[in-house]
C-alpha positions as CSV (number, residue, x, y, z in Angstrom):
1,X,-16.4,16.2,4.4
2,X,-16.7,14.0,1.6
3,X,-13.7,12.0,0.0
4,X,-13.6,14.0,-3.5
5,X,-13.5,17.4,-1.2
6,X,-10.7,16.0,0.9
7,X,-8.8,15.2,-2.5
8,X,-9.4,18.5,-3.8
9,X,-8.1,20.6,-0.2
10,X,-4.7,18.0,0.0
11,X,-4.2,18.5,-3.9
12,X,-3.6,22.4,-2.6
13,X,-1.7,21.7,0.5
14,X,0.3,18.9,-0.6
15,X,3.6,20.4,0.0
16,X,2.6,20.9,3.9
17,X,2.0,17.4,4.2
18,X,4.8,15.7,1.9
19,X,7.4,15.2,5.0
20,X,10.8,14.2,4.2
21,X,8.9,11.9,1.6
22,X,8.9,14.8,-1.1
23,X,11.3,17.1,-0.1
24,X,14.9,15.7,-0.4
25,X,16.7,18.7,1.6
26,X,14.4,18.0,4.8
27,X,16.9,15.5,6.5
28,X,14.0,14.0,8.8
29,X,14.1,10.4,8.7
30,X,10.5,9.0,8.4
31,X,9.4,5.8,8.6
32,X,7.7,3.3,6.5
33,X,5.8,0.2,7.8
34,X,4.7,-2.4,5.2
35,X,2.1,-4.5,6.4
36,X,2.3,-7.9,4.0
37,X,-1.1,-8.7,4.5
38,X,-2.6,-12.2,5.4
39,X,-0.1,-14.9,6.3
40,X,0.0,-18.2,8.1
41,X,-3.4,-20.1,8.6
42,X,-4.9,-17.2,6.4
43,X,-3.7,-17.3,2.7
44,X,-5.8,-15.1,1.8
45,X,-7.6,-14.7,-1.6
46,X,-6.6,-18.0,-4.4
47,X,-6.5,-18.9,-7.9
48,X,-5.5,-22.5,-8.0
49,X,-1.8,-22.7,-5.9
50,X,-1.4,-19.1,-6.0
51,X,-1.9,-17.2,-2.7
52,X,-2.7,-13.8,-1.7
53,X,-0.2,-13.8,1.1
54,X,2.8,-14.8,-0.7
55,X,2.9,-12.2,-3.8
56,X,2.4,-9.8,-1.1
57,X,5.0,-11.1,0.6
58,X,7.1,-11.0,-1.8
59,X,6.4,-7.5,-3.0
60,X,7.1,-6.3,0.0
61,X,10.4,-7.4,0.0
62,X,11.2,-6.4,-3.4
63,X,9.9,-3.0,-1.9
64,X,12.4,-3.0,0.7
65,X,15.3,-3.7,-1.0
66,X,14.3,-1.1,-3.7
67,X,14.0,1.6,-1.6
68,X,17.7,3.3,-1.8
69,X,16.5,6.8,-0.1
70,X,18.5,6.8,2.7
71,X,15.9,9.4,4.8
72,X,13.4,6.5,4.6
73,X,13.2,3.7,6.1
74,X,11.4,0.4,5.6
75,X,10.0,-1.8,8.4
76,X,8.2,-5.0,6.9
77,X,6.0,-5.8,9.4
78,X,5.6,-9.6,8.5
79,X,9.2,-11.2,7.3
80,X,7.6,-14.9,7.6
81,X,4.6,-16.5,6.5
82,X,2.9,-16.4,10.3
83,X,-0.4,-15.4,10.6
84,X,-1.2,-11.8,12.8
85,X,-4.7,-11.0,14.1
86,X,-5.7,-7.5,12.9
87,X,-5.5,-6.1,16.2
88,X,-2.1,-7.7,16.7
89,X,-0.9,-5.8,13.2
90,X,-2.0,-2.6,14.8
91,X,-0.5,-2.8,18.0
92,X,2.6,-4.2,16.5
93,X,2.1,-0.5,14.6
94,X,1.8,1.6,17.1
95,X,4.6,0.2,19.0
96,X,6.5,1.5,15.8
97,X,5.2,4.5,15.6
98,X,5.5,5.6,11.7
99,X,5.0,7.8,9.8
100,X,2.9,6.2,6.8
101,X,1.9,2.4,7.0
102,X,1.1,0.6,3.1
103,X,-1.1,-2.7,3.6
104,X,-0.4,-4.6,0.7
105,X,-3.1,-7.3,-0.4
106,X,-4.4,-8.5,-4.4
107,X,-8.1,-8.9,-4.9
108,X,-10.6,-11.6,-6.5
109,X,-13.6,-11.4,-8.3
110,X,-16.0,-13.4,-10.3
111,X,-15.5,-10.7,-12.9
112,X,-12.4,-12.1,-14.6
113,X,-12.3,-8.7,-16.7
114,X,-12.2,-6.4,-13.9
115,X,-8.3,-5.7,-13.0
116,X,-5.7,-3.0,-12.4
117,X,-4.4,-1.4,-8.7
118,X,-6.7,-0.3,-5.9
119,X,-6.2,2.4,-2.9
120,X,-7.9,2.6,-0.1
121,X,-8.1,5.1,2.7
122,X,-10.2,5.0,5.8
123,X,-12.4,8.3,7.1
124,X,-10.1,9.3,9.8
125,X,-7.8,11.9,11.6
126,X,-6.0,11.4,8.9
127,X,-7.8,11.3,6.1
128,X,-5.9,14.0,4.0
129,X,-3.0,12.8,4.8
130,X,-3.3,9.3,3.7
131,X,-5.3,10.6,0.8
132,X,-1.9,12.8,-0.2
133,X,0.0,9.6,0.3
134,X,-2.5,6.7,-1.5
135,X,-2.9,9.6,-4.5
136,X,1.0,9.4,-4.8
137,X,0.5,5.8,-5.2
138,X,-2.3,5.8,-7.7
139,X,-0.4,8.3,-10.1
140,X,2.7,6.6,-10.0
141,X,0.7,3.7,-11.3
142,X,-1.0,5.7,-13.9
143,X,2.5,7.3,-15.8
144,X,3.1,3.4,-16.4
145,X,-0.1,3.3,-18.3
146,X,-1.2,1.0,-15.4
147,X,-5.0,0.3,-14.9
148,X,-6.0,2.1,-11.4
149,X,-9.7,2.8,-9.8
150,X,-10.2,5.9,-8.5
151,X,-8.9,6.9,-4.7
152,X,-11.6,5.0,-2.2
153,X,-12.5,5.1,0.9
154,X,-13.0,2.4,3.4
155,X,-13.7,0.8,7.0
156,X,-10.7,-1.9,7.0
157,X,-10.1,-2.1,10.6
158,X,-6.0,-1.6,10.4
159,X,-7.1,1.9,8.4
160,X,-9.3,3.1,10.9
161,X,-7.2,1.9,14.1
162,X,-3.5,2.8,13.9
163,X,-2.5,6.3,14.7
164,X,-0.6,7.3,11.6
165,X,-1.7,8.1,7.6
166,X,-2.3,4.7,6.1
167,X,-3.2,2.9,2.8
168,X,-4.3,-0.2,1.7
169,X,-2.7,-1.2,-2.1
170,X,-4.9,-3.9,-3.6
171,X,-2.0,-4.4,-6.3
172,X,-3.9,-6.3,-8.9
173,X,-6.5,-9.4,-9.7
174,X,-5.5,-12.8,-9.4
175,X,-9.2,-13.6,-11.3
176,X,-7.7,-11.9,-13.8
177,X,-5.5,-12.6,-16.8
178,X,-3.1,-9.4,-17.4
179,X,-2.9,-8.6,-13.4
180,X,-1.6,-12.6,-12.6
181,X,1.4,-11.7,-15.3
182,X,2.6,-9.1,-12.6
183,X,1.4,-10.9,-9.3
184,X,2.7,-14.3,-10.2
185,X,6.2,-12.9,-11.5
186,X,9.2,-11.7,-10.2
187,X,9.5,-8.7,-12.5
188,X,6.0,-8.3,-12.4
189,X,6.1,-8.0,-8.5
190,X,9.3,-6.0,-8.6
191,X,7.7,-3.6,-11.3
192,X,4.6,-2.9,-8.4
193,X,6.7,-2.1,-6.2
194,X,8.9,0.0,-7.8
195,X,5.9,2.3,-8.6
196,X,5.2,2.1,-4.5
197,X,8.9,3.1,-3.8
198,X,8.8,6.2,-6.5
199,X,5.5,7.4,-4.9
200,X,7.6,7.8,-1.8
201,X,10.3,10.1,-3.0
């Protein structure tokens, strides 16, 4: 089944697959991993001093401390800058065993007009799932007026590996201009991932 398809079926069943996420009387307590991609040896992408694996890093704490609904709770999966192997994330993940895992990374490209938030999803078990979950995150984007790229699909190896609905957030362009105002500030960082944290209730 093709990606647009999927889209279309969880658009109808969204309720069935919302979890304690979108429905405030069911008192389940789910769980949230955020993986702060990158770290350590790997800084990921770079724009002068500026690296990939601190703005994630710090947007995933902002996203932490943010959250305030007390039926979800946030796990960061990296606290330190320390670099974890992809099949080291995932184990680490399934040792958790959550319900939704958000991969957080910013992009790069020799386009320096191209900009705005990403979402990823891999072609999976759970592919409606995380597509119910990673559409969340685009609209909540999208009532801010926020630049956003339709939902995508992809074979990132965390994705397609852990046993749970998954995204991967590119949050923005370091290449470019307008996005670097929100990576590279803290209310820039704390306004992406307010948008995350909303998505979630």
């Amino acid at each position: 089944m093709s990606l647009m398809k999927l889209i279309c079926v969880l658009m109808c069943l969204c309720f069935s697959f919302s979890y304690a996420i979108a429905d405030p009387t069911n008192p389940k307590k789910i769980k949230v991993v955020i993986d702060a991609g990158h770290g350590g040896k790997d800084g990921g992408a770079q724009l002068n001093s500026i690296l990939e694996k601190q703005i994630v890093a710090d947007v995933s704490l902002q996203l932490k401390a943010l959250c305030s609904d007390k039926n979800i709770e946030i796990i960061l999966l990296r606290t330190e800058d320390e670099f974890i192997s992809l099949q080291d994330r995932v184990s680490r993940i399934k040792t958790l065993s959550p319900d939704l895992v958000i991969s957080l990374h910013a992009n790069y490209s020799q386009d320096r007009d191209r900009n705005g938030v990403e979402v990823f999803v891999a072609d999976n078990n759970f592919t409606v799932r995380s597509s119910y979950f990673g559409t969340k995150i685009l609209e909540s984007f999208k009532q801010k007026d926020f630049q956003t790229a339709t939902l995508q699909s992809a074979n990132f190896y965390l994705l397609k590996n852990v046993d749970c609905p998954a995204v991967t957030i590119e949050l923005g362009f370091l290449s470019n201009a307008e996005d670097m105002k929100y990576l590279n500030s803290e209310f820039g960082q704390k306004f992406l991932a307010k948008q995350i944290v909303s998505s979630l209730n």
